[in-house]
ZATI-881030 format. One record per atom (N, C-alpha, C, O): x, y, z. Coordinates in steps of 0.02 Angstrom, whole numbers, plus 50000, padded with zeros to 5 digits. Example, Ala and Ser with C-alpha at 12.3 -4.5 7.8 and 13.67 -1.06 7.14 Angstrom:
2
506604971650390506154977550390506604983550390507124983450423506424988850354506844994750357506455000250394506705005750402
END
This chain:
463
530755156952775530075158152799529575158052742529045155452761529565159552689529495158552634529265150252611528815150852570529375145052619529045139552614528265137152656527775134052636528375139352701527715137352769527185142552707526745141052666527475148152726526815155152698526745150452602526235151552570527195146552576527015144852499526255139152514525675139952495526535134052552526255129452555525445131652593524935129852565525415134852646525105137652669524385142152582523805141552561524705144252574524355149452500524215144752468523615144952453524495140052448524205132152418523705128152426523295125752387523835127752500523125122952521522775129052518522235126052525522605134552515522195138552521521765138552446521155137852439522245139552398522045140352342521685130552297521325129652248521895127352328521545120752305520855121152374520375117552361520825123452415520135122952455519685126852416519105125152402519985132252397519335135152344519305132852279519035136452238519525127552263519345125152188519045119552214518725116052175519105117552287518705110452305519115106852280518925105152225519815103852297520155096252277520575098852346521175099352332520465100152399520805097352459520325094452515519785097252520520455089052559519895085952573519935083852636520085077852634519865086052703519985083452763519665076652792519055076052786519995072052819519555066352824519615064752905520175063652929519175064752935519365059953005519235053853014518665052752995519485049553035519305043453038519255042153126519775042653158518655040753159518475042053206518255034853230518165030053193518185035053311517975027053337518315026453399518835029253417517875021553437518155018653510518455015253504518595013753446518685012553548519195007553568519065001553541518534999153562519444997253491519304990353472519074993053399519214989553350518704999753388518214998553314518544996453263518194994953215519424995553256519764994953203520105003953162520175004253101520185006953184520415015253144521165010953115521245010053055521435009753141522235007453138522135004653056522435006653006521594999253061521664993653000521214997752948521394996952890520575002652956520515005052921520735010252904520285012752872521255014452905521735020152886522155015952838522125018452782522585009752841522945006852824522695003452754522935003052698522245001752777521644999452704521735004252668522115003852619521395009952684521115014452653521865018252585521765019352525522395019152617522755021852592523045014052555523315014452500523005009552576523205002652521522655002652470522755000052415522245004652479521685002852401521965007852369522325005952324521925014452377522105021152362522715018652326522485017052271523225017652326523975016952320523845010352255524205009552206523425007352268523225001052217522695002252162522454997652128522605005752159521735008252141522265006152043522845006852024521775004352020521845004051932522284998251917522324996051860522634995551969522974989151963522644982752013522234978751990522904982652087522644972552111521914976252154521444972852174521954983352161521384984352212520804982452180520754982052119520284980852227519664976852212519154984052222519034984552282518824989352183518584994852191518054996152146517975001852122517604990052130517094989852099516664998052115516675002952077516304997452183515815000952202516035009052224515755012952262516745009652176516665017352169517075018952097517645018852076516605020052080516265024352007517165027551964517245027651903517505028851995518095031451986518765025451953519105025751902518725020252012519145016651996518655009851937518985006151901518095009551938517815005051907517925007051824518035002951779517865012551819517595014451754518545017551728518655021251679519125014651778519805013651751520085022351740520575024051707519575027551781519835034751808520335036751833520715041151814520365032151901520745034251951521425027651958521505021551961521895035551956522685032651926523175031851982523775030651974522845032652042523185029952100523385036952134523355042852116523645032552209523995038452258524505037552284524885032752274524595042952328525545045052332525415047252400524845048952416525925047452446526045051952500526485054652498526985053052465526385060852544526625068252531526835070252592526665067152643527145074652593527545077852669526805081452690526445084652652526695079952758525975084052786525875090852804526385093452783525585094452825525745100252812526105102352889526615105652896525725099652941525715098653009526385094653030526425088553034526955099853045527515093053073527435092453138527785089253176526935095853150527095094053244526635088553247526595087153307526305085053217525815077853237526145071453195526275071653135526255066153237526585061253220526175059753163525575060753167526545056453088526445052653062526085044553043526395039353046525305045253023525185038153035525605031253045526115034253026525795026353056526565022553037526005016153002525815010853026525865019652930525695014952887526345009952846526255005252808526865012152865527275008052819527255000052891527214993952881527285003852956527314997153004526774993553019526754988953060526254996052978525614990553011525704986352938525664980252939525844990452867526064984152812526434981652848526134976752871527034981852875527484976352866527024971252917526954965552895526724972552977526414968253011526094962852959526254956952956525584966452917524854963052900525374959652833525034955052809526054960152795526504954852742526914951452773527404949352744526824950452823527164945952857526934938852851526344937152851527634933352844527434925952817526704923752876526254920352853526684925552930526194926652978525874931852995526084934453048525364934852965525134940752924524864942253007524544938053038525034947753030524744948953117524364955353120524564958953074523924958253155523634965153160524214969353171524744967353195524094974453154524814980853161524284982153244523754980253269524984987753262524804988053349524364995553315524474998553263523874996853368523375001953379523865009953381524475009853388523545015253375523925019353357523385022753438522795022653455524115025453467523935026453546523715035653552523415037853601523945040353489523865048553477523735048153415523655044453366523745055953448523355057453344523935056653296524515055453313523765057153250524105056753192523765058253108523185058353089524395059253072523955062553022524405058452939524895054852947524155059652879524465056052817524095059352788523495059052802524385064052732524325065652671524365062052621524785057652617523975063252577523945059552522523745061552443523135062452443524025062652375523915065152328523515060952284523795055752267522995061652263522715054652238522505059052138522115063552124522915055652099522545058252022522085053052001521975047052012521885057651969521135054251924521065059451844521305064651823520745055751828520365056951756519635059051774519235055451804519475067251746518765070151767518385063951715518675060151675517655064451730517345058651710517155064451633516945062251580517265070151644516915076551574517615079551576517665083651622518195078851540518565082751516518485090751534517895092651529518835094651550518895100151546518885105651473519115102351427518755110251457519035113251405519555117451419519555121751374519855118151446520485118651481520985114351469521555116651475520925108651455521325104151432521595099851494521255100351545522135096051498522365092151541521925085651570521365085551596522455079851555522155074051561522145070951600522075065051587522235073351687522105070051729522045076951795522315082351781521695076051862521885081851908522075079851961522495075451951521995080752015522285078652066521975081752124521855087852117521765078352193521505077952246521965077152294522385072652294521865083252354522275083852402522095079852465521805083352505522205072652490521685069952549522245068352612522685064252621521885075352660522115072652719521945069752777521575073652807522055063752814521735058052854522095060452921522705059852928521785062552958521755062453018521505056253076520905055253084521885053453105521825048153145521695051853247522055055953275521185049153270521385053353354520865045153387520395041553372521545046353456520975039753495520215040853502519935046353509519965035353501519235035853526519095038253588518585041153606519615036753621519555039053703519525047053707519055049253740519965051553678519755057153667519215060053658518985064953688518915055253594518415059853581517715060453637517335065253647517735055453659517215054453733517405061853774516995062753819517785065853771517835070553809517545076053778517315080353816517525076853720516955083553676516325085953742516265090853780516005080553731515445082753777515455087153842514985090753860515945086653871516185086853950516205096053932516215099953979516215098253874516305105853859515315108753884515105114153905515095104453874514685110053880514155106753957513545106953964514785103554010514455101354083514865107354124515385110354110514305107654190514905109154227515215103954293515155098154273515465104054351515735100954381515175098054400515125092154382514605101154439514295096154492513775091454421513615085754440513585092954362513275091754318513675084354306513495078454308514205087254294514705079354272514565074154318514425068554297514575075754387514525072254440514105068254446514255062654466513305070354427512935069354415512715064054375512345059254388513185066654295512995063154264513355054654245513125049954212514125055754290514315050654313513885044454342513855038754318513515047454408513175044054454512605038854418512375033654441512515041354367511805039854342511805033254281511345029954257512735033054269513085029254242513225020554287513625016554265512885019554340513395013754391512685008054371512165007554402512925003654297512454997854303513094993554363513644995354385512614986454373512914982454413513714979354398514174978354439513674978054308514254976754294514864981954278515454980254277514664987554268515054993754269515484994554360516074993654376514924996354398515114997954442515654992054471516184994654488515654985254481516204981254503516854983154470517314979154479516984988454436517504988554395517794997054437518324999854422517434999054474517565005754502517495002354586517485006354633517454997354596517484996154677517964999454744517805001254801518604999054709519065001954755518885009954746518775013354796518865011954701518745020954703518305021654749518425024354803517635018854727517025019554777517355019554865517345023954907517515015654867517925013454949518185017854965518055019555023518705022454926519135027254946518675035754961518695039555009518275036254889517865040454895517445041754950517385046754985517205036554951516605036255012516995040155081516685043555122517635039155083517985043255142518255050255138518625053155177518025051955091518255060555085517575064155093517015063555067517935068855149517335074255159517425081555090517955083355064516855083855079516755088955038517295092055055517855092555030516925094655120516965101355126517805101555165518045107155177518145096055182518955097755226519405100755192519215103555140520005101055207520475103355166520865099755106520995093955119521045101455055521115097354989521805093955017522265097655033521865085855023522625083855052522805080554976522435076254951523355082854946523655081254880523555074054874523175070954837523975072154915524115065654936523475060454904523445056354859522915063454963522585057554943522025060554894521495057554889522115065454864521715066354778521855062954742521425059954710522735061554726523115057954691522705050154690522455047654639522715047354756522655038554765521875039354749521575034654722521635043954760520885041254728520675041254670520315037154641521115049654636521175050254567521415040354519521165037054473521955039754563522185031754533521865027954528521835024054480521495027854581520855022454576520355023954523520245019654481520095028654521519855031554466519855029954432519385027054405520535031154404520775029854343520915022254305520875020454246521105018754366521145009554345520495008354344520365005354292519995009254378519205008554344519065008154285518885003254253519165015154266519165016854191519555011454139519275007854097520165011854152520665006754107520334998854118520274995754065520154995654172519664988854173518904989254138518604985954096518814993354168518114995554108518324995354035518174991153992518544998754032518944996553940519064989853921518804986553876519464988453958519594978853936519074974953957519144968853954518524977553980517864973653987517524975553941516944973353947517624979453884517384981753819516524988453845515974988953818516804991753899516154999153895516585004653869517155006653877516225005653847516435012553799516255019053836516745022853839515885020753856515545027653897515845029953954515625031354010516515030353924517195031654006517535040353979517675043253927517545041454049517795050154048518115049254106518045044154139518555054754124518905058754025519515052754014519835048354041519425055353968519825050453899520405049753911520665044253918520835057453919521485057253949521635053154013522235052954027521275050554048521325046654104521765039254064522295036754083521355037254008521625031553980522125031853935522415026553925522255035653913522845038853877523345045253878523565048653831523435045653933523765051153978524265057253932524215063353933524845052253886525475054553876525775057453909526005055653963525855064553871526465068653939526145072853992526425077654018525385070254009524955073954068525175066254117525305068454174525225062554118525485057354176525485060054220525795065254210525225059554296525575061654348525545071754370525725074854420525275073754312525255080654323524425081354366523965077454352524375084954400523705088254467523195087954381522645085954401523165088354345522645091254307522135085554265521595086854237522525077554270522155072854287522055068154363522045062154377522005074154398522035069654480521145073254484520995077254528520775071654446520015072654496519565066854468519775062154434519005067854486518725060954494517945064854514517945070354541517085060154492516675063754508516625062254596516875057554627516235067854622516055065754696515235065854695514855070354678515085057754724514435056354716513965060354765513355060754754514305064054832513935067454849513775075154839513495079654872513965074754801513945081854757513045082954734512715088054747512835077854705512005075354667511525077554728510985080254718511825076054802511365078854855511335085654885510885088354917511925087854867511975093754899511825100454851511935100554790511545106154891511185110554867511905114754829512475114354851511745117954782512155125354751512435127554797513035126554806511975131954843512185135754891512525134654937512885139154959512525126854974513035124054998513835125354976514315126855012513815124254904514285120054868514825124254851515425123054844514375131654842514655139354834514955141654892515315146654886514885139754935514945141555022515715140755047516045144155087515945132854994516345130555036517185134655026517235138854982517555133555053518185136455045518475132254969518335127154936518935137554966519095137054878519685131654897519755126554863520065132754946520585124254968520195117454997520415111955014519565120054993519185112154993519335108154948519605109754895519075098554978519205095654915518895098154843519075099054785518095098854897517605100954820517905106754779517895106554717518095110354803518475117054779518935118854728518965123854692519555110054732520165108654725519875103754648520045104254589519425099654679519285094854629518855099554562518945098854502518465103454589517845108154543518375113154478518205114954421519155114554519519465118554478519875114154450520175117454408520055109154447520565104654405520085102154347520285101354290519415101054366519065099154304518725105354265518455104254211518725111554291518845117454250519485118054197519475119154136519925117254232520615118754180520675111954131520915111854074520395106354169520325101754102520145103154043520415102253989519605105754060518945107454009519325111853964519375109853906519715119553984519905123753955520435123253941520605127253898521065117453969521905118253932521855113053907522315113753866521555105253891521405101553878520845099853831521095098253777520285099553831519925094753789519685102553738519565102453678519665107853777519445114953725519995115253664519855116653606520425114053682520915117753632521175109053577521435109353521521075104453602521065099253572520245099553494520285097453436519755102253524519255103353486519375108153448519335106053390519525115053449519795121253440520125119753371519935122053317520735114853383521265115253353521185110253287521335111153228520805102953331520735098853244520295098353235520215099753175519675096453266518905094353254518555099353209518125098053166518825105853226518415111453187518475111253134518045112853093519375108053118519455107953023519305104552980519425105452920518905098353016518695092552959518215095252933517825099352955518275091952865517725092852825517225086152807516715087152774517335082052821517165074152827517415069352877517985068752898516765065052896516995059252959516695052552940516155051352913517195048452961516865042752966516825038053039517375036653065516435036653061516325036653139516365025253149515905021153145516885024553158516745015353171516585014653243516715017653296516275009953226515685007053269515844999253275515604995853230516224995853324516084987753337515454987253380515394986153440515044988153337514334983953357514614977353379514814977153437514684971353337514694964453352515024964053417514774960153457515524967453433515924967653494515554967453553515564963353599515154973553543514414976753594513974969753598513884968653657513764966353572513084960353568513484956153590513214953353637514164953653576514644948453612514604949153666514474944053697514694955953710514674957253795514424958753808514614964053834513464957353814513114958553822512724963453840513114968253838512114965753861511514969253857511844975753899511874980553861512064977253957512304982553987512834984553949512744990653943513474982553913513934985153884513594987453801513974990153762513034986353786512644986653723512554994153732512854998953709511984993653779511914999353786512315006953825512145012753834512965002253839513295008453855513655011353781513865017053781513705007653727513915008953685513505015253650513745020553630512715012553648512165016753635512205023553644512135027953602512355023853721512585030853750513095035153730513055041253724513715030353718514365034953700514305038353631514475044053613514035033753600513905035453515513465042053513513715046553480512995043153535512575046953546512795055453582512655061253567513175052553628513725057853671514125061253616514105067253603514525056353585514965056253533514665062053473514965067253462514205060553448513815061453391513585070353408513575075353372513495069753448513095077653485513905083053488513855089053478514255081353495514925087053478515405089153443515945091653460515035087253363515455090053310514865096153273514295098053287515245097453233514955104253183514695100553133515145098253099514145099053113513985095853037513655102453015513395106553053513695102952927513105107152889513485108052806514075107152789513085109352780513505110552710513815116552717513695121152756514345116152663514775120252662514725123952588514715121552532514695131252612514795136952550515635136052545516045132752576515665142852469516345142252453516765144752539517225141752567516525148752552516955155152603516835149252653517385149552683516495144052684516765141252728517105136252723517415134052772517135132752647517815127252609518565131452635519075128252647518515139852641518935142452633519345142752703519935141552714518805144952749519075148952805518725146852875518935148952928517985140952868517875139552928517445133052895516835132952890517985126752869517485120352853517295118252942517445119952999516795113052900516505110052962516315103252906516455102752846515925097952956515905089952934515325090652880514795093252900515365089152828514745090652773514515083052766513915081852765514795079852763514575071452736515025067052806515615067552823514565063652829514715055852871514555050852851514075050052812514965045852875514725038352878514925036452928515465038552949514515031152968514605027153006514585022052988514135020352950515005018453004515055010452964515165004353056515505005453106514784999553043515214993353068515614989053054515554984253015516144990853090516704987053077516504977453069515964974553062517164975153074517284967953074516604963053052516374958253084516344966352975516024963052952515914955052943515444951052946516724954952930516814946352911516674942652965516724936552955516544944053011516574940653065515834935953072515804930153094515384939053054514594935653025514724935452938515024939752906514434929552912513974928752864513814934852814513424939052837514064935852751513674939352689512824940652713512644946152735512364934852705511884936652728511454940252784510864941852777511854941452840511884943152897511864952452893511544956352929512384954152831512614959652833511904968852841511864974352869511514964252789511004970252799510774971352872510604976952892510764965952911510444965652960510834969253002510604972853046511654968252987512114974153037511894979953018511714982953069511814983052973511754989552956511174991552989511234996853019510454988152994510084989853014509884989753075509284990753080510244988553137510274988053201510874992453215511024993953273511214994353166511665000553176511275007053180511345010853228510925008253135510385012853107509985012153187510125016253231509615008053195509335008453236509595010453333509355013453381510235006253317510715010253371510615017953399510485020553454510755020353327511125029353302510375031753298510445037553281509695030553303509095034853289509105041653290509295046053252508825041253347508815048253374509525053653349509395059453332510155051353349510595056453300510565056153229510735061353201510405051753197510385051453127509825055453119509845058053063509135057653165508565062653151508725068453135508535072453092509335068353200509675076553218510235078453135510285084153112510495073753110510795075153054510245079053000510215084652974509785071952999509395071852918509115078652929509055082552882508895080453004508435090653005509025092752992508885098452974509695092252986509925099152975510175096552900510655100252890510145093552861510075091152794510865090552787511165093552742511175086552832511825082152847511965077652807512175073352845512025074752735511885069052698512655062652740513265063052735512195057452777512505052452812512285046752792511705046452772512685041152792512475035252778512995028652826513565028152849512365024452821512725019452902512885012552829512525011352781513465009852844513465004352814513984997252851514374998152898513894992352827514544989252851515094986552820515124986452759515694983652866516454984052817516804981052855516724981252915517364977152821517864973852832518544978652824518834977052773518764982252847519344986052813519954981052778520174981652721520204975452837520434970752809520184963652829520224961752887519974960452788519514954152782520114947152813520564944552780519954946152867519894941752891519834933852893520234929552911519134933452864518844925152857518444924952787518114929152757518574919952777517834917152705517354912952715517384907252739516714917252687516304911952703516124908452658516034910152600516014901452689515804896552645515124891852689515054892652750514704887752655514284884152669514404875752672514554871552629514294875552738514434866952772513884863652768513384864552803513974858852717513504853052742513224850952797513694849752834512644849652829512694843652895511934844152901511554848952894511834837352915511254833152920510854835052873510314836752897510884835752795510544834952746510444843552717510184844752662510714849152764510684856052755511314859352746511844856752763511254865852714511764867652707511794875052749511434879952744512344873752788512324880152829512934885852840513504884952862512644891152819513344896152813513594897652856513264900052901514374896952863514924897052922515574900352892515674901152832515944901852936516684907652907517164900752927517134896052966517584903152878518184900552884518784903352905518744909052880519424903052940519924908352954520454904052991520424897952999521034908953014521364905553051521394909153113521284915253118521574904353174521554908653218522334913553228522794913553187522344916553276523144920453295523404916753329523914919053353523244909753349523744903353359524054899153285524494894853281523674902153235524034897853166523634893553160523704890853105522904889653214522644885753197521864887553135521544892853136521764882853099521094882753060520594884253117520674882853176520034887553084519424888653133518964888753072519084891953020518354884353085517824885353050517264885753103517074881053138516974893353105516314896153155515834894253140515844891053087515184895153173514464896153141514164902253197513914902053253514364908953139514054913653176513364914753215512944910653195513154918253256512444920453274512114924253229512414927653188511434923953233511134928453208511294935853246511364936653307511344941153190511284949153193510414953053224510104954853174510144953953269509364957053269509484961053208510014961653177508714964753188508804969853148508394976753164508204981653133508364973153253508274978853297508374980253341508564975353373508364985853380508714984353459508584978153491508004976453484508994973653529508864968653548508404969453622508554973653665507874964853629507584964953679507814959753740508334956453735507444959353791507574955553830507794946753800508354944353802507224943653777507184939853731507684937053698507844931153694507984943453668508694943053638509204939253665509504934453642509254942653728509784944753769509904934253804510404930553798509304932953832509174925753843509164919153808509104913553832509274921853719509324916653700509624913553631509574908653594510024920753638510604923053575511264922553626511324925253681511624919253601512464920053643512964921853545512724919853492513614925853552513924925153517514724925353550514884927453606515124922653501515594922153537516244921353465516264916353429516574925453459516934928553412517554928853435517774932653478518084920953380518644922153413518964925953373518624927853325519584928053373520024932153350520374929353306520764924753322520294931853232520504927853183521024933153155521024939353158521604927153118522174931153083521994933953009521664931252964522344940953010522284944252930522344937352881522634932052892521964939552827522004933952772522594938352741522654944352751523004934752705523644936152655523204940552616522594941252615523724943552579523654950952559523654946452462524014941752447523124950252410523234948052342523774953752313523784959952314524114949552291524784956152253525064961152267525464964252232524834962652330525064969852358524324974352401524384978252448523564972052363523184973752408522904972352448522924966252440522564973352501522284970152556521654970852557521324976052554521434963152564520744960052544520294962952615520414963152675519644965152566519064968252620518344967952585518154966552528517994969952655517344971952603516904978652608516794981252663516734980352569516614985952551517154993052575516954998852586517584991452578518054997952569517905001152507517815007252514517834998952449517505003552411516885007252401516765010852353516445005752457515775008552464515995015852502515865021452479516375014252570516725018452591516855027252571516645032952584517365023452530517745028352495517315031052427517625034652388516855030052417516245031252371516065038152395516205043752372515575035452472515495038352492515915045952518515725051752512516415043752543516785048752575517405053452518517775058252531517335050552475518015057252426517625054752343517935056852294516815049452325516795047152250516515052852220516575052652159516165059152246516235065852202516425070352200516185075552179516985068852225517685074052209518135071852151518505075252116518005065552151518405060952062517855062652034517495058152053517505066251999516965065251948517305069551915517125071451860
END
């Protein structure tokens, strides 16, 4: 018993010297977490030898002496499986590693050289960094803590653009036939709950992000259990309180109102409770380009989730006593993913229609003096760009291969470098095929700005 309580006193005692470092790596569906976790701990692991880590101050100036993984502290959460997305991405046919479907977590010991010597002596120290991985789909459920049933309902309803809603057709059909107020028949909560729920999962592969609850799309060992069988009821938005309070507690409304109570409280509460509270840093991915590919309604449902998203963590600086005993998120970044996919030149322009995306929460940060920064990134780089001749001009286009093995040379769209307007929407098309990892140099894996990244997120804790 004696080991848990050592290790335990450990991390305790490096949180108050500041070298242990919680990281989440956060994002919807598609943003890439998988390839950037995998990056992240490959530069790390490379850093002072093939890694490419100009733009953080640590490894440039030949500080930072690399990293290690370590037994985590947490055995009950699966292990990132960074050794299986390498073998994916060194493969003679270098392929994406598969998406990581739960949370998961990787420790990591990273030494360095202080940039000011100690008088204390000792010539290098060491940083405790632990990476926390959780689906995006999860995190869409934070919010749902502070609705209540008919509110959700509500705020469902208010959700049905034209192309959304074809993707919930059969639910609608089924719904439309349940009375409030009858008696709750298991049976058919279940088949509507299902329908429900395949909505949700087609909505996903139609790329909207703004889908609840989360566990619907990633169930695990709740499958099949009463506690994801509810679903909103649209006539709920018409009917008065007092009605609604009236009805018998074995009503559907009754049946459905308390399963998304115990959601709230055995489910998505204690999921927040348990990890969200302990980070001390996030980085939030964002496939913008994804969003502008499927146009103007899935844009802005993205708009929404991010925003949803953004509104249910703890940000603020942190004193010693809360490094100690109650961190919360002190520093973010939001980055857009799959940089390579447009043009070098292109790139400011992602950042700044990211920015412009995130407004209104990046306000809510900067008042509470949140230091965040939006940038964009390749975790693992993809395509190169180069410039094609034709008809007397020279015009910049990516190069890559596709995940058929064939050559592809693109000519991306332009990026807005503001919300896109109607305008936009009529006379911008993009269309982004799916290109294979580029081979790996010597052992690291080629990107861009992963070192801005990691600057940001752990470069003054190496000083």
């Amino acid at each position: 018993m004696r080991q848990p309580f050592t290790r335990e006193l450990q991390d305790l005692l490096e949180r108050g010297r500041d070298r242990q470092l919680r990281l989440a790596v956060t994002g919807l569906s598609r943003a890439g977490k998988t390839a950037f976790l995998t990056s992240l701990v490959n530069q790390l692991r490379h850093a002072g030898l093939e890694a490419r880590l100009d733009l953080l101050p640590a490894a440039r100036e030949g500080r930072l002496l690399g990293a290690r993984r370590i037994s985590q502290q947490d055995l009950g959460v699966p292990r990132f499986p960074y050794d299986q997305a390498m073998a994916a991405l060194s493969a003679t046919a270098p392929r994406w590693p598969e998406p990581t479907r739960g949370i998961s977590e990787l420790r990591l010991t990273i030494r360095y050289r202080p940039a000011r010597p100690g008088l204390l002596g000792g010539d290098s120290r060491q940083l405790t960094l632990d990476l926390f991985d959780y689906p995006g789909e999860w995190l869409l459920d934070l919010p749902l803590l502070g609705l209540d049933y008919p509110e959700w309902c509500a705020r469902q309803h208010t959700l049905e653009g034209s192309q959304r809603a074809a993707h919930f057709a059969d639910w609608q059909a089924a719904v439309a036939r349940l009375d409030l107020a009858a008696e709750a028949d298991e049976a058919q909560l279940a088949e509507i709950s299902e329908h429900f729920a395949a909505g949700l999962r087609s909505a996903r592969e139609a790329g909207f992000a703004d889908l609840q609850p989360g566990r619907f799309l990633l169930p695990g060992d709740l499958s099949g259990a009463p506690v994801l069988q509810f679903f909103p009821l649209p006539g709920v938005c018409d009917t008065a309180p007092s009605v609604l309070a009236s009805l018998s507690e074995s009503s559907n409304y009754a049946t459905l109102a308390r399963r998304f109570r115990y959601y709230q409280q055995h489910v998505v509460r204690p999921f927040y409770r348990d990890h969200f509270r302990r980070f001390d840093r996030q980085i939030v991915l964002v496939d913008l380009l994804g969003a502008l590919n499927a146009g103007p309604e899935r844009f802005q449902d993205l708009s929404r989730a991010l925003a949803n998203l953004m509104q249910s963590f703890d940000y603020g600086q942190r004193s010693l006593l809360s490094r100690l005993f109650a961190p919360r998120i002190d520093r973010l970044a939001i980055a857009a993913t799959k940089a390579d996919h447009v043009t070098p030149e292109q790139h400011p322009r992602l950042v700044a229609l990211l920015e412009a995306l995130l407004a209104e929460p990046l306000k809510d940060l900067r008042y509470a003096d949140v230091p965040v920064r939006a940038l964009s990134l390749a975790a693992i780089r993809a395509s190169e760009s180069r410039e094609v001749e034709s008809q007397g001009r020279r015009t910049p286009a990516l190069r890559g291969t596709g995940l058929d093995g064939e050559p592809l040379l693109i000519y991306p769209g332009e990026v807005p470098e503001r919300l896109p307007d109607d305008a936009f929407w009529t006379r911008q098309g993009f269309d982004f095929p799916a290109f294979r990892p580029l081979p790996m140099e010597d052992g690291a894996l080629p990107h861009i700005r992963m070192d801005a990244a990691l600057d940001w997120l752990i470069g003054d804790k190496l000083t």
